[in-house]
C-alpha positions as CSV (number, residue, x, y, z in Angstrom):
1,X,14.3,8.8,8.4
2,X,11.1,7.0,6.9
3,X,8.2,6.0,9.7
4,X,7.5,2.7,10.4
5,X,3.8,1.8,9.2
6,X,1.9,2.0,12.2
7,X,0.3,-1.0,13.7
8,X,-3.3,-1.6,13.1
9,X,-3.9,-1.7,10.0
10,X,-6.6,-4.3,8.9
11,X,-8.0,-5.9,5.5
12,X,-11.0,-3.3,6.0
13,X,-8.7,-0.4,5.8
14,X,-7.2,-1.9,2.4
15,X,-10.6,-2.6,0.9
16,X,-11.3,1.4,2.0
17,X,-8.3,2.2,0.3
18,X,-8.9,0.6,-2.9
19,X,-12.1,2.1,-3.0
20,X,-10.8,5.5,-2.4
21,X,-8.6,4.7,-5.1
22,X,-11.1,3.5,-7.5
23,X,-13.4,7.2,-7.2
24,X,-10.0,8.8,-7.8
25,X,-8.7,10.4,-4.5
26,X,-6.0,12.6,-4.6
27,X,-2.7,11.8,-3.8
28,X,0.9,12.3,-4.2
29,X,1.8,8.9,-4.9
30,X,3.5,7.7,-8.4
31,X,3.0,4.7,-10.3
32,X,3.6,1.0,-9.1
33,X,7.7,0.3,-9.6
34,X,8.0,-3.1,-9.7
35,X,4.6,-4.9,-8.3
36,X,1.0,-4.1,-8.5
37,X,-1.2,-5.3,-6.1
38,X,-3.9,-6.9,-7.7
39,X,-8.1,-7.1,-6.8
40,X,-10.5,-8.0,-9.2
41,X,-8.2,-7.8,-12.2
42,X,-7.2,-4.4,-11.0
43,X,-3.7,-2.8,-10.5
44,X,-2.7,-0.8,-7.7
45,X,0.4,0.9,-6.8
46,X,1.8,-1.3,-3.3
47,X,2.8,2.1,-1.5
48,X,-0.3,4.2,-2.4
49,X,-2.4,1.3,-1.0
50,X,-0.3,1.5,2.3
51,X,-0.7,5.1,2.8
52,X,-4.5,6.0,2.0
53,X,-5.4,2.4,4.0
54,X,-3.3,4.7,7.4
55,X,-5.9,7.0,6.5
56,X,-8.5,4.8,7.6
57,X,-6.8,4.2,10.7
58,X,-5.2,7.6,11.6
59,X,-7.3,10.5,9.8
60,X,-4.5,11.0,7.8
61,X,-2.9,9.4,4.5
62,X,0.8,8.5,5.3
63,X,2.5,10.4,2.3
64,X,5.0,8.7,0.2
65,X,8.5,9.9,1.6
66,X,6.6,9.4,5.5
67,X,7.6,5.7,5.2
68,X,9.6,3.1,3.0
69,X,7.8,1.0,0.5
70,X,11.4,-0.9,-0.8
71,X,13.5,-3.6,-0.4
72,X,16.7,-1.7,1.1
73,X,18.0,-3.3,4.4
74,X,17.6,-1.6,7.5
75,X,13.7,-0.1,6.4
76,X,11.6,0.0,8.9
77,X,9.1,-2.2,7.4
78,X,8.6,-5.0,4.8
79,X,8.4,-4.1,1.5
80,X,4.8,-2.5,0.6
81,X,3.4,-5.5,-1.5
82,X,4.5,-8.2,0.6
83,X,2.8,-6.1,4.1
84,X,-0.8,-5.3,2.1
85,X,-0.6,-9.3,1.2
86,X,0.2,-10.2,5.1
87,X,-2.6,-7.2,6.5
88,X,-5.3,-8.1,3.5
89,X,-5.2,-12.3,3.2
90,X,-4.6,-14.4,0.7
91,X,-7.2,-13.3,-1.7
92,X,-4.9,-10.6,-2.7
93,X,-1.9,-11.4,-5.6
94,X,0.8,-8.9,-7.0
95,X,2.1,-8.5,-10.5
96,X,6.2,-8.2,-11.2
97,X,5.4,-5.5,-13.9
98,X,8.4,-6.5,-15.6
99,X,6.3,-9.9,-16.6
């Protein structure tokens, strides 16, 4: 069963993982599915976001089958775009990449 996000996260651990992002750390995350999050005309995958930004908070990135990302009912948390938007403020958009 998937983990819930822990509580905590803040805006500043987003903006850490973006930049972790951006200098290319290593994860075992796959492409965005359905919505990027978006930051200065940048794409990111909703879920990779998530899991490096638990980094900042725990020591430790929350790999990608350690918690849901989707829409399913009955996951343990909102889906991944919609939670980086609530955590990281309005200044934050996402992309359907089906547009």
């Amino acid at each position: 069963m998937p983990k819930a996000i822990p509580d905590g996260l803040t805006k500043d651990h987003v903006l850490l993982a973006l930049k972790d992002l951006d200098e290319g750390i290593e994860h075992d995350f796959g492409e965005a599915t359905g919505y990027q999050l978006i930051n200065d005309d940048k794409g990111y995958a909703p879920k990779a976001v998530v899991g490096i930004a638990v980094r900042h908070l725990t020591g430790t990135i929350l790999g990608h089958g350690e918690f849901s990302g989707g829409e399913q009912k009955g996951q343990p948390n909102p889906p991944a775009p919609f939670y980086v938007m609530h955590i990281a403020g309005s200044w934050f958009g996402t992309r359907n990449e089906e547009s």
